[in-house]
C-alpha beads as a LAMMPS data file, in Angstrom:
LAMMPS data file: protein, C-alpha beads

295 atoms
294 bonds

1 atom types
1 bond types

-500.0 500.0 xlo xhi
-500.0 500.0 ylo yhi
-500.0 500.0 zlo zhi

Masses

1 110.0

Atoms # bond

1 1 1 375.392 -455.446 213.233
2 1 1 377.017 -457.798 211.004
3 1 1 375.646 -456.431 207.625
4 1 1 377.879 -453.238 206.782
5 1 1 381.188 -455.173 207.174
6 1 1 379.782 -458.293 205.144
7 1 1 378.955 -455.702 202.536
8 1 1 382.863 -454.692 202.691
9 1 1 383.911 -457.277 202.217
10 1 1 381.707 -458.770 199.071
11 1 1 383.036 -454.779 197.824
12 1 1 386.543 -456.317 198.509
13 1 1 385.735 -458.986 196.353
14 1 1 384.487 -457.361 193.815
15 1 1 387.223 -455.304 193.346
16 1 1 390.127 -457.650 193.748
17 1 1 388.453 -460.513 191.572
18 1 1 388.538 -464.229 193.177
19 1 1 392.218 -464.819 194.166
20 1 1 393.566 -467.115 197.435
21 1 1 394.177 -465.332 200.323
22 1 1 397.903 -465.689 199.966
23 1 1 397.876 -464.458 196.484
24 1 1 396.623 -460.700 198.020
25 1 1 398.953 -458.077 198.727
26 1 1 399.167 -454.433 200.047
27 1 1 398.919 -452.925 196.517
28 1 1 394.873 -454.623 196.608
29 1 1 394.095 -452.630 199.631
30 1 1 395.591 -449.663 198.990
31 1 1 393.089 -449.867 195.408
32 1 1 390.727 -450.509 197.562
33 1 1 391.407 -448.076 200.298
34 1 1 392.680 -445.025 198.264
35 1 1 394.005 -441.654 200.462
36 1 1 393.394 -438.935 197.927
37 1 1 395.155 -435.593 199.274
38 1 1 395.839 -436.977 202.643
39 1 1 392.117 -436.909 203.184
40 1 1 389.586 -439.883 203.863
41 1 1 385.889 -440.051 204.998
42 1 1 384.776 -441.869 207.929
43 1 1 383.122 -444.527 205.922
44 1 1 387.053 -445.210 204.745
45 1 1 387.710 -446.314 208.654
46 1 1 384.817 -448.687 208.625
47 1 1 386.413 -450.243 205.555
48 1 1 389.313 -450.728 207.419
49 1 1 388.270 -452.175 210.213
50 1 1 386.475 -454.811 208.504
51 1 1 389.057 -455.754 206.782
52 1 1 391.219 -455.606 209.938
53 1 1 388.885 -457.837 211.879
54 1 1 389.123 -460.037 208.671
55 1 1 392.544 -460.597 208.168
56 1 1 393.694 -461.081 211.834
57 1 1 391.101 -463.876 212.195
58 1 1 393.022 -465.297 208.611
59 1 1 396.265 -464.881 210.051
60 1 1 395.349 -466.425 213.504
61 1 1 393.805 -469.508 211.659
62 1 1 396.670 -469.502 209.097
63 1 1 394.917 -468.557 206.140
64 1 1 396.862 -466.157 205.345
65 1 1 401.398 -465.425 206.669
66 1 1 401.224 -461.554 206.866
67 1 1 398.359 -458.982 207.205
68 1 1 398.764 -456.630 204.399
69 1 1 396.723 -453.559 205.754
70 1 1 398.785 -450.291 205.242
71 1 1 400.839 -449.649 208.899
72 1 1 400.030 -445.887 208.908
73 1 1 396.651 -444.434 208.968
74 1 1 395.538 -441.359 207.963
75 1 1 393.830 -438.186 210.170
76 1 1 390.329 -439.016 210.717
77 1 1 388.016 -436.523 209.481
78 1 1 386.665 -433.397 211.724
79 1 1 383.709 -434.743 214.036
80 1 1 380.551 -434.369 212.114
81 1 1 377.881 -431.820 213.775
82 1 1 374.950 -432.113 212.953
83 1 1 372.063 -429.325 212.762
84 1 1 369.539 -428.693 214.464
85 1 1 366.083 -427.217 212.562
86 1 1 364.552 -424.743 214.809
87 1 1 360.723 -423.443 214.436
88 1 1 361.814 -420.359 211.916
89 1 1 363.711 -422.317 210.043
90 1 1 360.641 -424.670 209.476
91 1 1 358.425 -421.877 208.822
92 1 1 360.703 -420.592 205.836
93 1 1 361.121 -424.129 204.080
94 1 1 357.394 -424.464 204.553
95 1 1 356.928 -420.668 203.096
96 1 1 358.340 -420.409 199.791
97 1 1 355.765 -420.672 197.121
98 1 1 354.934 -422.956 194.580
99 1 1 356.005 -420.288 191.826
100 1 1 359.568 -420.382 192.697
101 1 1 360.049 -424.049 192.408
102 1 1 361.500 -424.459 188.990
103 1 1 359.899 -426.747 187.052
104 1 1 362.927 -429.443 186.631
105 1 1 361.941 -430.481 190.258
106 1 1 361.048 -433.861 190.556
107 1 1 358.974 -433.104 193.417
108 1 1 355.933 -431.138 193.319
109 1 1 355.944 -428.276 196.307
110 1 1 353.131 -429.997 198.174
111 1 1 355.308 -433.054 198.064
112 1 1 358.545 -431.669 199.464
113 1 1 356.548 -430.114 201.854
114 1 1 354.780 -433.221 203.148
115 1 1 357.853 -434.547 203.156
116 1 1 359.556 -432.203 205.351
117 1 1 356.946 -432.203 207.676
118 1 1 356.808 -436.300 207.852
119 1 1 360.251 -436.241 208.959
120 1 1 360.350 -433.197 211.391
121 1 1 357.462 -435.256 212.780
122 1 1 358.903 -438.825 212.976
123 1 1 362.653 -438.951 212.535
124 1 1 362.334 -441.391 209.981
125 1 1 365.054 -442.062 207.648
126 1 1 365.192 -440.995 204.140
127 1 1 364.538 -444.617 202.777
128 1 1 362.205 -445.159 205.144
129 1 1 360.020 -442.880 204.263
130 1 1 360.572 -442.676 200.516
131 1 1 359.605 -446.638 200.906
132 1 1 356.603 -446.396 203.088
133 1 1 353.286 -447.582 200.871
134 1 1 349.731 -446.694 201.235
135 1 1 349.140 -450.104 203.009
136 1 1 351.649 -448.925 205.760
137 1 1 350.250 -445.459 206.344
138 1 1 347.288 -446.801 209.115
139 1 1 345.851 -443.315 209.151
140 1 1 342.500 -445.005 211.076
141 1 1 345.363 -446.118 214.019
142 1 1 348.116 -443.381 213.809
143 1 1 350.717 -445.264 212.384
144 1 1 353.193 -446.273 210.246
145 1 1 354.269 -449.675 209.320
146 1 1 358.164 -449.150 208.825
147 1 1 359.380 -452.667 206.812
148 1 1 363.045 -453.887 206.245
149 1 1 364.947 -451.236 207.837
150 1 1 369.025 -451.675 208.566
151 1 1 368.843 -454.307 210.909
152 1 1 366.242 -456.408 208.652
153 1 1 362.985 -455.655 211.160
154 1 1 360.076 -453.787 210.791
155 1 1 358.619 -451.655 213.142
156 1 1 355.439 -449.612 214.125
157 1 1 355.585 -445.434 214.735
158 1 1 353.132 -444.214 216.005
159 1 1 352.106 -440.518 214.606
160 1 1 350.349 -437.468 215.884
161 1 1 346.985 -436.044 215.343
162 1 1 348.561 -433.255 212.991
163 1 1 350.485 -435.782 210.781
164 1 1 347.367 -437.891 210.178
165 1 1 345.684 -434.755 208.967
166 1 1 348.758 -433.982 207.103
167 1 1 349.282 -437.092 205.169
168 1 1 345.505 -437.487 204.561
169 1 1 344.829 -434.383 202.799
170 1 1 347.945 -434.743 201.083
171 1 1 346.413 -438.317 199.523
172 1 1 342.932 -436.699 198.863
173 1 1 345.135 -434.191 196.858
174 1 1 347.314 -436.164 194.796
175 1 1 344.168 -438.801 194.121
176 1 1 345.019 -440.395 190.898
177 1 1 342.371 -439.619 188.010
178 1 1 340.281 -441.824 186.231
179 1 1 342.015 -444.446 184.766
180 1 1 345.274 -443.879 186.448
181 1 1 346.854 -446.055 188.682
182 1 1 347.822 -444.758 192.283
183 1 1 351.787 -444.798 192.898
184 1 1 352.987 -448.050 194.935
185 1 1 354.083 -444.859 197.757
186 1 1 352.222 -442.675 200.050
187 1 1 354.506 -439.805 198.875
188 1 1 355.526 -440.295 195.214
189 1 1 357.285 -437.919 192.374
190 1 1 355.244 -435.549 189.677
191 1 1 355.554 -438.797 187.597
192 1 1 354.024 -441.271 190.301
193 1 1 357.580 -443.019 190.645
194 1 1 358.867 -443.521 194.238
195 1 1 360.920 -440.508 195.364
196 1 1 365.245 -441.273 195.163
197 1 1 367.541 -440.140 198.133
198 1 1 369.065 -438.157 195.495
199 1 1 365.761 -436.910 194.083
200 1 1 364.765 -435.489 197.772
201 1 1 368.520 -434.082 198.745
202 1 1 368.816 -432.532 195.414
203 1 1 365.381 -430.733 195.603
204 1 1 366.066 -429.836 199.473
205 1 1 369.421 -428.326 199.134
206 1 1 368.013 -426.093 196.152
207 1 1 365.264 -425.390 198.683
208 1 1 366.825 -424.375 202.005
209 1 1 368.798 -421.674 199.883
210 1 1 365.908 -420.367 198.633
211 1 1 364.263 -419.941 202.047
212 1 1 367.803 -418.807 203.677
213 1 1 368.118 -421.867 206.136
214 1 1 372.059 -421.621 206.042
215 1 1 375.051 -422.437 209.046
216 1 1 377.592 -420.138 209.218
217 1 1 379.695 -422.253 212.005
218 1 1 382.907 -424.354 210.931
219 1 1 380.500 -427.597 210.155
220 1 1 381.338 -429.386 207.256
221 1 1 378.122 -429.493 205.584
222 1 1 375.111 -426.811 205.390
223 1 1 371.964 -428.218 206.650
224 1 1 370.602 -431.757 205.159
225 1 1 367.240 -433.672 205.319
226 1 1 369.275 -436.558 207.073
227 1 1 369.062 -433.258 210.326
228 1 1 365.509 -434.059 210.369
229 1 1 366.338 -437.186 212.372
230 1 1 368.489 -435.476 214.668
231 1 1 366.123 -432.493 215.020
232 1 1 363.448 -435.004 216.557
233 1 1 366.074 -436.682 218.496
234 1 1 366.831 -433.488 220.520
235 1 1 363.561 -432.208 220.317
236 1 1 361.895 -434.912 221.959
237 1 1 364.079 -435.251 224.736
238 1 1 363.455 -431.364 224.832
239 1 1 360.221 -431.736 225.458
240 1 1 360.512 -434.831 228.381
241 1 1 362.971 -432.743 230.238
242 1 1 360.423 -429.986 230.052
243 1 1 357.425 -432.226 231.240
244 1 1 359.715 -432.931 234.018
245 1 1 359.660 -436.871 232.828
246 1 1 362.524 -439.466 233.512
247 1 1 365.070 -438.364 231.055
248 1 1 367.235 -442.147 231.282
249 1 1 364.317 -444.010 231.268
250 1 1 362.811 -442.641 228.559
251 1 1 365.538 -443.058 226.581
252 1 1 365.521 -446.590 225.197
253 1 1 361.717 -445.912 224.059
254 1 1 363.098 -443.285 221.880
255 1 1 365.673 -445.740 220.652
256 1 1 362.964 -447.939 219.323
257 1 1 360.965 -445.533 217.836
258 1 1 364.132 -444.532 215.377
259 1 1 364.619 -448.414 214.903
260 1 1 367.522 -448.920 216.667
261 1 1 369.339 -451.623 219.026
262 1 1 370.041 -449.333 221.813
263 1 1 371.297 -445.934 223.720
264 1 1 374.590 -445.846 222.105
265 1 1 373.505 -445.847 218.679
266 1 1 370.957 -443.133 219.678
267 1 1 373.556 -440.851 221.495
268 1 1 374.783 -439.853 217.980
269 1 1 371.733 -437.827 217.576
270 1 1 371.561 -436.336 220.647
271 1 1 373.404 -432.951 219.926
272 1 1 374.029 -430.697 222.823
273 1 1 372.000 -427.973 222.031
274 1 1 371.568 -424.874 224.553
275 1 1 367.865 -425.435 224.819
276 1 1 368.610 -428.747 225.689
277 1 1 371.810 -427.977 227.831
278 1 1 369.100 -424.855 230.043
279 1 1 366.511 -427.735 230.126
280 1 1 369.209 -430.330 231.843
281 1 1 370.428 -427.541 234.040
282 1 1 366.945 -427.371 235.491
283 1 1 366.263 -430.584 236.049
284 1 1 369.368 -431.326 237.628
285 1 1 369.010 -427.950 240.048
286 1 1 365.268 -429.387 240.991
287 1 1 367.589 -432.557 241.818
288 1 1 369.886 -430.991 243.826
289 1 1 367.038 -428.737 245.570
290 1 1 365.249 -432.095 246.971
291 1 1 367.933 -433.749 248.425
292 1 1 369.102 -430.799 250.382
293 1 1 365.966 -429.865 251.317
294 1 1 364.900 -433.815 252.567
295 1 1 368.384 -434.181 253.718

Bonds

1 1 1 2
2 1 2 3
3 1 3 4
4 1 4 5
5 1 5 6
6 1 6 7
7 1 7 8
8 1 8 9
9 1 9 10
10 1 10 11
11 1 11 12
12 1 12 13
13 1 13 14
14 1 14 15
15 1 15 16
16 1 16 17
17 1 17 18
18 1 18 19
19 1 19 20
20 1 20 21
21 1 21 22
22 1 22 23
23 1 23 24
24 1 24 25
25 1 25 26
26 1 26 27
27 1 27 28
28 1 28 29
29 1 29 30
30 1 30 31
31 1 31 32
32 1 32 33
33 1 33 34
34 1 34 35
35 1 35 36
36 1 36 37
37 1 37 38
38 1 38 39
39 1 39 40
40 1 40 41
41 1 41 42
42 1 42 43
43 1 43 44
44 1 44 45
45 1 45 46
46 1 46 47
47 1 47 48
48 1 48 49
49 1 49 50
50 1 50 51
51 1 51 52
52 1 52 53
53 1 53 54
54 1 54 55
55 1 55 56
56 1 56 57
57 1 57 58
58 1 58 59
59 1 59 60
60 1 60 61
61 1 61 62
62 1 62 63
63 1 63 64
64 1 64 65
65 1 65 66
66 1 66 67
67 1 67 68
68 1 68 69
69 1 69 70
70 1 70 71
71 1 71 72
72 1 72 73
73 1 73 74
74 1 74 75
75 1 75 76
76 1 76 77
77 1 77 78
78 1 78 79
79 1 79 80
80 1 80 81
81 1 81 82
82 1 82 83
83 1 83 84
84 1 84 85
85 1 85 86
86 1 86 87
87 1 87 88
88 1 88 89
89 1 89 90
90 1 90 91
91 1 91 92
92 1 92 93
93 1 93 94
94 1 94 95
95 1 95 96
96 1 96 97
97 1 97 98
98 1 98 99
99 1 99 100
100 1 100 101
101 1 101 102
102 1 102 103
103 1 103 104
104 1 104 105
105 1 105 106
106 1 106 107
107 1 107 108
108 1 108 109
109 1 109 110
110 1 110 111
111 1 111 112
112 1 112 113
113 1 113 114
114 1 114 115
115 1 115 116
116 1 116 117
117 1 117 118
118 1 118 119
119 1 119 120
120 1 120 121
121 1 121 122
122 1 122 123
123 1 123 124
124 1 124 125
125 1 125 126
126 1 126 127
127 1 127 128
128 1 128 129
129 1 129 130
130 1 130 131
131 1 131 132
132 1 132 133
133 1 133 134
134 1 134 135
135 1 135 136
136 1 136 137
137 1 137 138
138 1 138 139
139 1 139 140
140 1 140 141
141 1 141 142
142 1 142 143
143 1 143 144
144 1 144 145
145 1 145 146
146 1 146 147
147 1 147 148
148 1 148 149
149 1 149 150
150 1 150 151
151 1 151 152
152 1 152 153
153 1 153 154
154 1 154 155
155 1 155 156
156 1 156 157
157 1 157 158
158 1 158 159
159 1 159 160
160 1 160 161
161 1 161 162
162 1 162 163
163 1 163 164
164 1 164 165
165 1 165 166
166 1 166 167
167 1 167 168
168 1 168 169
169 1 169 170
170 1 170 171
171 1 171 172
172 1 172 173
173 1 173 174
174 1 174 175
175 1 175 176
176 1 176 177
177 1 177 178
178 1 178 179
179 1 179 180
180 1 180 181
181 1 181 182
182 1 182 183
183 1 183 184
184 1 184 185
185 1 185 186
186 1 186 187
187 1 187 188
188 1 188 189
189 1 189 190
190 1 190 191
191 1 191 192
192 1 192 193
193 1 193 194
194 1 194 195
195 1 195 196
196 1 196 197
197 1 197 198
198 1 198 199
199 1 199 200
200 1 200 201
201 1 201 202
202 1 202 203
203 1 203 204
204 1 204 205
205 1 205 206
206 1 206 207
207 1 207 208
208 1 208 209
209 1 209 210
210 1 210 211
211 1 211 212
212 1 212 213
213 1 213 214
214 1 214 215
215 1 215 216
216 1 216 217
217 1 217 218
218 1 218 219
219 1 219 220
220 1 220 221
221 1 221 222
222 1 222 223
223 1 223 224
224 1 224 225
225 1 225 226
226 1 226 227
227 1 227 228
228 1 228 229
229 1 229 230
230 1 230 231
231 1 231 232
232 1 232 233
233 1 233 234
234 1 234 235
235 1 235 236
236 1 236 237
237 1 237 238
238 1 238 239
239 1 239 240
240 1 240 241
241 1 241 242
242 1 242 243
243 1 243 244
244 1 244 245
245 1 245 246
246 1 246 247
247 1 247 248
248 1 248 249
249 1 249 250
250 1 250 251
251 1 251 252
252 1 252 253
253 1 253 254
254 1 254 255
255 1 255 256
256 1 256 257
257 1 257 258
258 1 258 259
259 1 259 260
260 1 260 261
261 1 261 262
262 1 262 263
263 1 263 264
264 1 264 265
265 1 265 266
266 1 266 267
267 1 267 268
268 1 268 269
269 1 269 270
270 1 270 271
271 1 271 272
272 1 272 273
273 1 273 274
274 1 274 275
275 1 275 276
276 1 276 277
277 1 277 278
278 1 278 279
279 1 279 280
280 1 280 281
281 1 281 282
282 1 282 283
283 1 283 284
284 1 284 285
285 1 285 286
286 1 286 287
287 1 287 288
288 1 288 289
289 1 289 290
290 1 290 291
291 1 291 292
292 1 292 293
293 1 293 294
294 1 294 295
């Protein structure tokens, strides 16, 4: 929890060069905290708040006389919705054929699609699956061997029948020749490199505008690959609310499965979609149904 604001402030550092802590003034945060147009991200409030938390423990311990933030803060930025793939929209990424990929894409169309598929399937992060090596796909045991993720751990997940297929196949296909060397990856570029985040995003957004996966809503962005892991948030608690399973105490399992410390960090995936609000509805009205009827 302690890593993105030490990375702040190092980026603080950088920026303002080595000076004492008296020597800094409003004019470095304000280059280091710019408000273009009235307009800042929410990554922009993080930065702040480190800093904050920085300075008033300075100022406390006399370090530093004055706290040299800016006073007024800007409008934080719309609440980010996220979207959520459904079935068709699957279908129609999967569906476009290899002809129509042009042939500047760094991914091959068996690739992208693996890749989609991986993450529809697991919820894995970008990284984490650009990252994951032959050694960690256990195909034999149905799992993946996730290293180093954002809080430093690694971490089994467990995968399906359907993704084992999937990711076999996919390594019979792309079996290096003779002579060649296999890529370090399980899922690698048409020129055996490990795929970029801005390899995949670039390739995907040309993609889901081919296939006419679009959002028409007030959302700030059109789908991303980053949805994947919100898609299999929802989607699995779809499916326990639907097996009629313990919604709340299923919850921190799915928490570790995405690699994370706990429920709050997982509520940001958990849209409110109106499959999932029907499903709750249900439950809730089998709830209600017992206790009246065993009161």
């Amino acid at each position: 929890m302690y890593i993105e604001p030490a990375n702040v402030l190092k980026a603080f550092l950088r920026k303002t060069g080595d000076l004492e802590l008296d020597a800094l003034t409003s004019v470095h945060c304000e280059a280091f905290l710019p408000v273009k147009g009235g307009e800042v991200t929410n990554f922009w409030f993080k930065k702040y708040e480190a800093l904050d938390r920085f300075f008033r423990f300075a100022t406390s311990r006399g370090y530093m006389k004055h706290r040299i933030l800016p006073t007024s803060m800007p409008d934080r930025p719309p609440r980010f919705i996220p979207y959520i793939y459904s079935t068709d929209d699957i279908r129609r990424l999967l569906g476009v054929p290899d002809s129509h990929y042009p042939r500047t894409c760094p991914l091959s169309p068996d690739t992208m699609r693996t890749f989609i598929l991986v993450l529809y399937g697991t919820g894995l992060k970008l990284g984490e699956l650009s990252r994951l090596t032959h050694a960690g796909a256990d195909l034999r045991n149905a799992k993946l061997l996730i290293r180093e993720t954002k809080f430093g751990k690694s971490r089994l997940v467990p995968i399906g029948k359907d993704l084992v297929s999937i990711l076999r196949l996919y390594r019979m296909r792309h079996r290096p020749g003779v002579g060649y060397q296999r890529p370090p990856t399980i899922l690698a570029t048409k020129i055996g490199m490990m795929i970029r985040n801005d390899h995949a995003d670039h390739e995907f957004e040309w993609l889901r505008r081919e296939a006419g996966v679009l959002r028409f809503d007030s959302a700030r962005y059109q789908p991303r690959l980053h949805d994947f892991r919100h898609t299999f948030a929802v989607t699995r608690l779809l499916t326990w609310y639907r097996q009629v399973k313990d919604v709340q105490r299923m919850l921190p399992l799915l928490s570790t499965y995405l690699g994370q410390c706990g429920i709050d960090e997982t509520s940001v995936y958990l849209r409110m979609t109106r499959e999932l609000l029907q499903e709750a509805n249900r439950c809730f009205e089998r709830y209600a149904f017992t206790e009246v009827h065993n009161g």
